[in-house]
C-alpha angles and dihedrals in degrees: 000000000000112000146164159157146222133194134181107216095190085054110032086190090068114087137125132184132198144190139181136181107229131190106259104249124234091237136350088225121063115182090355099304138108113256141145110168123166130156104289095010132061127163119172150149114248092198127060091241082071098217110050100081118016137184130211133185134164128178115198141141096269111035145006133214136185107174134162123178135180120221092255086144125096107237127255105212106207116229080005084298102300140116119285130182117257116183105298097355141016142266146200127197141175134184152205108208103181117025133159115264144166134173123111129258130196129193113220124325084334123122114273118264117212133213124252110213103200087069102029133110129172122199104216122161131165129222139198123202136182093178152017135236133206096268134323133196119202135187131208112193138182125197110206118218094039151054101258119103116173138212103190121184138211118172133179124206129219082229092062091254116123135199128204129181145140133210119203135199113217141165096257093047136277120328124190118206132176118238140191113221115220118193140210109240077176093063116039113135116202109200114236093226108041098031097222126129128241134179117227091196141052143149123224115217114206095171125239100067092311117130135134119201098213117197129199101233094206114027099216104070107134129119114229123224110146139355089215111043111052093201099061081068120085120183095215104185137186107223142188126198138182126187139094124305116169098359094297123108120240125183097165107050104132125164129133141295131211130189126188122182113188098177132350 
């Protein structure tokens, strides 16, 4: 599955989603590289470290992208860059959150925009998994005015046991901290074409007076991709968040959601 969004924050109204089936690729790297090209998607590594300069393009009815970023970005090592267990297997993930990119984009039959570098910055984060679990819902935040970017957690098991953690980026190093995830009732949205269920607002509990009440701006966020398979939907939401992390005040963090169900 290829699939992809795009919002207009100066214009919430403004938002566009996309899937594709595509055929499952023999491997992901051909002579060495990272690379997964296909018709109207393409996402691939233009160095042979295949992660320090990447290139992403995408074609579809509603939108159209042509990105490349550098890894400009320190790294934020998830769980301190180790294993960690997710539903029947583990996992291990790093990311770049802000790193230099350029390339244009157009929504719809509109003139191309293109990036401007000196104020860019692409989140972009790879993951490997062995296993699934029931659902997760995970954050990535950014706290302007500062060094720290967060990838908080929150995964639920087929077997009724739960994980939460966060990693954070700061300017002294990573820190890992456990969390309790509080969710809206109020504001669960169900989608109209896949039929899951999805909350549009939490609040993450760090403990000692630490919590940040994070809020969907626009309510329909998820990527379709099938009416039958749950797990072939993502809820891929812009957020925004105010509250208190590390004793210091913050009314403007803002970053992205997901949510995957894969069973009930």
């Amino acid at each position: 599955m290829a699939r992809g969004s795009i919002f207009d924050l100066t214009d919430k109204t403004t938002y566009h989603s996309y899937s594709e089936l595509v055929d499952q690729p023999d491997t992901v790297t051909p002579n060495g590289i990272f690379d997964v090209s296909f018709t109207n998607f393409t996402y691939e590594s233009l160095t042979p470290d295949s992660y320090n300069t990447m290139h992403t393009y995408a074609k579809t009815p509603f939108y159209t992208y042509n990105l490349t970023w550098e890894a400009t970005s320190e790294t934020i090592l998830n769980w301190g860059g180790n294993n960690w267990t997710i539903g029947t297997g583990v996992t291990v993930e790093w990311g770049l959150p802000a790193c230099k990119t350029q390339g244009e984009f157009s929504i719809g039959d509109g003139a191309p925009l293109r990036v401007d570098p000196a104020r860019s910055f692409t989140w972009y984060d790879r993951q490997q998994v062995t296993g699934v679990p029931r659902n997760w819902t995970w954050f990535e935040l950014h706290f302007p005015g500062s060094h720290t970017k967060a990838s908080i957690w929150a995964i639920d098991d087929f077997d009724a046991s739960e994980e939460r953690f966060a990693t954070f980026r700061t300017s002294s190093g990573t820190r890992l901290v456990p969390w309790t995830l509080i969710t809206d009732p109020q504001s669960i949205w169900v989608s109209p074409k896949s039929n899951v269920t999805y909350y549009t607002r939490w609040t993450a509990d760090f403990g000692n007076g630490n919590r940040l009440d994070i809020t969907s701006v626009k309510t329909d966020q998820e990527i379709f991709g099938s009416a039958n398979v749950s797990a072939l939907n993502a809820y891929e939401g812009f957020v925004e968040a105010r509250g208190m992390w590390d004793g210091v005040k913050y009314d403007d963090v803002y970053g992205l959601v997901e949510q995957v169900t894969f069973g009930a």
